[in-house]
C-alpha positions in Angstrom: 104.4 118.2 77.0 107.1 116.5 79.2 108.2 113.4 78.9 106.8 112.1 81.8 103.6 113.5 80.6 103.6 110.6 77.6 102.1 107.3 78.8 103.1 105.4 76.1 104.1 106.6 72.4 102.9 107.4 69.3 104.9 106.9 66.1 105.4 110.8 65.5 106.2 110.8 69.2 109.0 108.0 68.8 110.9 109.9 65.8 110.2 113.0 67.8 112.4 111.8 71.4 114.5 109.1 69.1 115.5 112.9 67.6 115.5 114.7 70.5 113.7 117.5 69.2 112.3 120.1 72.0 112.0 116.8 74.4 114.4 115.3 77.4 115.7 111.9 76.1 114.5 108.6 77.3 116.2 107.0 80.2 118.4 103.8 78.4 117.1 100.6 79.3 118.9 97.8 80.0 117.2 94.5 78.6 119.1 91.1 78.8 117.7 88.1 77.4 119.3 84.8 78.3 118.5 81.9 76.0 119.9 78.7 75.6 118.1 76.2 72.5 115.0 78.4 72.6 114.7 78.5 68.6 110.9 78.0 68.9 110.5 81.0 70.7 113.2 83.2 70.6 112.5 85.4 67.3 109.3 86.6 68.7 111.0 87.5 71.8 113.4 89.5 70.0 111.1 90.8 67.6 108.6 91.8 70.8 111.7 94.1 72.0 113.1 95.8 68.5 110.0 96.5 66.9 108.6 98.8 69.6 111.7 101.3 68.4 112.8 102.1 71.6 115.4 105.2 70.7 117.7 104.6 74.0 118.2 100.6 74.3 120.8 98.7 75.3 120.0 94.9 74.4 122.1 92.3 75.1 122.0 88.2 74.4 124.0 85.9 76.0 123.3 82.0 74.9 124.2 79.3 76.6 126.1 77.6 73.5 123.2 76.6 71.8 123.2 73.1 69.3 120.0 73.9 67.4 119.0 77.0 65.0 119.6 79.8 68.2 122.5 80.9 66.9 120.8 81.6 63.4 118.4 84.1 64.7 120.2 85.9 67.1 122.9 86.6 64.2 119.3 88.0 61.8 119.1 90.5 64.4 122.8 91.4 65.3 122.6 94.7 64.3 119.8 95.6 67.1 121.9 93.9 70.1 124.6 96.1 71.7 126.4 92.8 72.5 125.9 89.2 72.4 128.1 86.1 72.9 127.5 82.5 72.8 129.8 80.2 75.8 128.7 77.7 78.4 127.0 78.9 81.3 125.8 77.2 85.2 122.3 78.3 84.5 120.2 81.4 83.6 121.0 83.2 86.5 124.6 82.9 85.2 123.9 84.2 81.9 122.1 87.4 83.4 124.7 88.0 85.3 127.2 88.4 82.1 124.8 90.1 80.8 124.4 92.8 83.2 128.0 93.0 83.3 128.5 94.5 80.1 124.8 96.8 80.3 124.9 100.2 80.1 121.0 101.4 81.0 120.3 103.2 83.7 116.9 101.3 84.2 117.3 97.4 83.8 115.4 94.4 83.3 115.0 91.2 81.5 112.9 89.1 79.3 113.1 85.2 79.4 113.8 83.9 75.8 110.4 82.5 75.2 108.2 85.5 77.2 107.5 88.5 75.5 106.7 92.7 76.4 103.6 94.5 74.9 103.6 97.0 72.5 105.4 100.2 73.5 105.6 98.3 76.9 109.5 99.9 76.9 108.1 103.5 76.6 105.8 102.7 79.5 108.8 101.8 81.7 111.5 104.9 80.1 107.8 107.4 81.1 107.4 106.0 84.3 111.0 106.3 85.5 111.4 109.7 83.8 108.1 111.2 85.5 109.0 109.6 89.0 112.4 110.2 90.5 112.0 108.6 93.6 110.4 105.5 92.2 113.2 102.5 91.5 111.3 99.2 91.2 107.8 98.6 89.0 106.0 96.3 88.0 103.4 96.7 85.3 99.9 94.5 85.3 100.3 90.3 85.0 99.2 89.0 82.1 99.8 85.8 80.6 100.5 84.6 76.4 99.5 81.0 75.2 101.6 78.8 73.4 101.0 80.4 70.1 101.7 84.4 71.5 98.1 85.4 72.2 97.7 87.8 75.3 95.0 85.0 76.5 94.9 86.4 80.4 95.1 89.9 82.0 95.2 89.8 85.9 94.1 91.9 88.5 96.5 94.7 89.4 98.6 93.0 92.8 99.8 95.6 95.5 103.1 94.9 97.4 105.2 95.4 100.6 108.0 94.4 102.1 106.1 93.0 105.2 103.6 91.2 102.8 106.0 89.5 100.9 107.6 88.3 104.4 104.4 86.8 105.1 104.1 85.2 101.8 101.5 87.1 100.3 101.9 88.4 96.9 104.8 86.5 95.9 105.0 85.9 92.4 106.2 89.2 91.0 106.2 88.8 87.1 109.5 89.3 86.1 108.3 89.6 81.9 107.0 93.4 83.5 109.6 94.8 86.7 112.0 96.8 86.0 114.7 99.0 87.9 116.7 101.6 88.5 120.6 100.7 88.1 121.4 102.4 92.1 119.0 99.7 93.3 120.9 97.0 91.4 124.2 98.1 92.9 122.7 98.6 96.9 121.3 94.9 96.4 125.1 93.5 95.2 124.7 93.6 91.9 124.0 90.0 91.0 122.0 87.2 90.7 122.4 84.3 93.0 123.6 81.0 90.3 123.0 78.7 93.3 119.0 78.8 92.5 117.3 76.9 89.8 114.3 78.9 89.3 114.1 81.0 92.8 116.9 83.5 91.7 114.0 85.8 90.4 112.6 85.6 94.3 115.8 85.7 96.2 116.7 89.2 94.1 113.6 90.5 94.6 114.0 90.4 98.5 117.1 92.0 98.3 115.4 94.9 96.8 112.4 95.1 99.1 115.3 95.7 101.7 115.5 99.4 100.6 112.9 100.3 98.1 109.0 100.6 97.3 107.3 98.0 95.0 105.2 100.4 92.4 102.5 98.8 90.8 101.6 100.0 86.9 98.2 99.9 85.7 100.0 99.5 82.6 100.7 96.5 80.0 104.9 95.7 80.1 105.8 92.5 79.5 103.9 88.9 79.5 104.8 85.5 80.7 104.3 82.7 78.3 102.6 79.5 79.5 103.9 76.2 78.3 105.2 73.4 80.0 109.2 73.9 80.3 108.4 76.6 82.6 111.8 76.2 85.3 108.5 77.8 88.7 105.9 75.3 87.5 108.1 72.2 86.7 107.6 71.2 90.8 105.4 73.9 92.2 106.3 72.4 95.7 109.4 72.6 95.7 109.9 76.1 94.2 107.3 77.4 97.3 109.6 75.1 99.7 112.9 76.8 98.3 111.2 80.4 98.3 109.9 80.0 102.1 113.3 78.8 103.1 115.0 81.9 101.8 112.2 84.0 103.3 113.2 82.3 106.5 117.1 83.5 105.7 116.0 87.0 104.8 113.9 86.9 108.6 116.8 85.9 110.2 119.1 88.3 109.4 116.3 91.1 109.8 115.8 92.7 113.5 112.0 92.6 114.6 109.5 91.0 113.0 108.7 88.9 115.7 105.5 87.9 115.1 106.3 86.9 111.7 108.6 84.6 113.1 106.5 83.1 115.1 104.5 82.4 112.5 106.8 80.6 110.6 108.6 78.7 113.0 104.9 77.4 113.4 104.2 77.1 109.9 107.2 74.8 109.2 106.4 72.6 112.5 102.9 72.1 111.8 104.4 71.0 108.1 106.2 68.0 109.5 102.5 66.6 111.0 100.6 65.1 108.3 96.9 64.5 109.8 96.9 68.6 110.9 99.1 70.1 107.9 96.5 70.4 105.5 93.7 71.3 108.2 96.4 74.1 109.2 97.1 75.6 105.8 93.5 75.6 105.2 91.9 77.4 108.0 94.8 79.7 108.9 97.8 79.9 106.6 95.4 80.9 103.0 92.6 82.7 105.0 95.9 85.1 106.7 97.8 85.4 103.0 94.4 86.1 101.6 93.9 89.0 104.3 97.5 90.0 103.3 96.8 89.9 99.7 94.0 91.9 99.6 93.5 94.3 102.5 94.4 97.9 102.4 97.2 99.2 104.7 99.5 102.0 104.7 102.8 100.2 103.9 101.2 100.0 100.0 102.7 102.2 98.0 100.5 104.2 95.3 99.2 102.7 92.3 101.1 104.7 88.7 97.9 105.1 86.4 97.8 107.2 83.5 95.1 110.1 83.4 94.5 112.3 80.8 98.0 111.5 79.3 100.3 112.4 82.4 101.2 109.4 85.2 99.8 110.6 88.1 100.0 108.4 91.8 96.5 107.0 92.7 95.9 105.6 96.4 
C-alpha cells in the first residue's frame, strides 16, 4: 500500500512509517502555535498535536511573554517542540511569523492556542499532500469544540474559488484545518501581515488564491473552539468591514473583473444610505453570495474523499 493510499493511520501503521519500514516517509509538517496567557487552554492544544504521534513534525511555540502559568506547560512538553521561545510580540500575526522563520516542514500550518486538530487529523494532511502532488492548499471539514473540548458541531463541506471569495462568498476558511505546501508560502511572500488584528488569516489567504486551488477534505483536521475571547467574533462588523476593504485592495490591483467591481463600488455606496442599506443587502447582496455559495461551477476544484482506503478526487 502507498502512502497516499492511507487515509488516516492506525497504530501499527504509525510505528510502521515513524520506522520507515517498506513505506515513503511522511511529508514534515510545520505547526506553529502562538499563545500568549492561554493557560486555560493551551495543554489540550498541545496535547491535541503530540499525542497523535506524528513521526515527521516540526512544532514550534512562540509566547508572547506570558505572566500566568503558560510558561509552566509549555516547558512539561519541551521535549516534543523543535523550538520555542518566550519575548514580546505586536500581535499573533507577529508571533507566526517568528515562528515560521525557524520551521522546517515542507507542509505548514497553525493551531491557535486554545483550538485544537482531531485525532490523526496530521496524518490526514502528511496523506493528502503525499497522494496529490499538484495540490498545495486544503482545507479539511469545519467543525466547531465547546468550551469544555467537545466536537459539539460538524458543518457542511464548503467549496471555494478565487472568484467566489472575491465576491464574498465562502469566506471564512477555518484556519484550525488548512494547511500548505511551503512553495505557496514563499510565492505569497512569506509572511503574515502584523498590521491586522484578526483579518491576517483573510488577507494571507487571498494571497494564495492568487496562484493556487482551494481543495476541500471530506475529512476531520483541526476544530475551532467557541468562547468568547474570539479576536473574528469580538466586533463581527468590523472584522467583515476590514475583510471587504482588503477584498477591495486585492480587486484593485487585479486586471478584469469588471463586473465584480461594479458590484462593490455599489455595494459600499448603497452602505452609506441608511433607509435602502438593509433593503439592499437583503434582496440582492445575501440572495447573490447565497447563489455563490452554493451553486456548481467549473472554477470548483474536486472534492479529496477517501474511498476504500485510497484519496481519490470526487466532482
Amino acid at each position: 500500500m502507498r502512502l497516499g493510499d492511507v487515509p488516516f493511520a492506525t497504530e501499527s501503521t504509525r510505528r510502521e512509517m515513524a520506522g520507515g519500514i517498506g513505506h515513503r516517509v511522511w511529508p514534515r509538517i510545520t505547526l506553529v502555535t502562538a499563545v500568549y496567557n492561554g493557560e486555560k487552554y493551551l495543554e489540550e492544544t498541545i496535547r491535541s498535536v503530540v499525542q497523535q504521534e506524528y513521526p515527521n513534525l516540526d512544532y514550534i511555540i512562540v509566547d508572547g511573554f506570558s505572566t500566568d502559568n503558560t510558561l509552566d506547560i509549555i516547558s512539561k512538553y519541551e521535549k516534543h517542540l523543535s523550538w520555542w521561545v518566550s519575548r514580546r510580540d505586536k500581535n499573533v500575526y507577529e508571533a507566526l511569523n517568528t515562528g515560521f522563520a525557524r520551521s522546517t516542514g515542507e507542509v505548514m500550518g497553525w493551531l491557535n492556542a486554545n483550538d485544537k486538530l482531531h485525532t490523526n487529523g496530521l496524518f490526514v494532511v502528511g496523506s493528502v499532500f503525499a497522494a496529490f502532488n499538484e495540490v498545495e492548499w486544503i482545507t479539511g471539514r469545519p467543525t466547531v469544540f465547546n468550551d469544555e473540548g467537545m466536537t459539539v458541531e460538524v458543518q457542511n463541506l464548503p467549496r471555494w474559488s478565487r472568484n467566489r471569495f472575491l465576491a464574498g462568498a465562502n469566506r471564512h476558511i477555518q484556519q484550525e484545518s488548512t494547511f500548505w505546501r511551503r512553495g505557496l508560502w514563499e510565492r505569497a511572500g512569506g509572511y503574515m501581515d502584523t498590521s491586522y488584528r484578526a483579518e491576517g488569516d483573510f488577507e494571507l489567504w487571498m494571497r494564495f488564491f492568487r496562484s493556487a486551488r482551494l481543495y476541500s477534505v471530506d475529512a476531520l483536521i483541526g476544530g475551532w473552539r467557541f468562547h468568547t475571547n474570539s479576536l473574528s467574533h469580538a466586533d463581527p462588523e468590523q472584522y467583515d468591514k476590514n475583510c471587504d476593504e482588503i477584498v477591495e485592495k486585492e480587486l484593485s490591483r487585479t486586471s478584469g473583473h469588471g463586473l465584480l467591481k461594479s458590484f462593490w463600488r455599489m455595494d459600499r455606496a448603497i452602505r452609506r444610505v441608511p433607509k435602502v442599506r438593509g433593503i439592499w443587502h437583503r434582496a440582492l447582496v445575501n440572495n447573490l453570495r447565497w447563489c455563490f455559495y452554493h451553486v456548481p461551477g467549473p472554477d470548483w476544484p474536486p472534492v479529496i474523499e477517501c474511498k476504500r482506503d485510497k484519496w481519490i478526487f470526487r466532482r
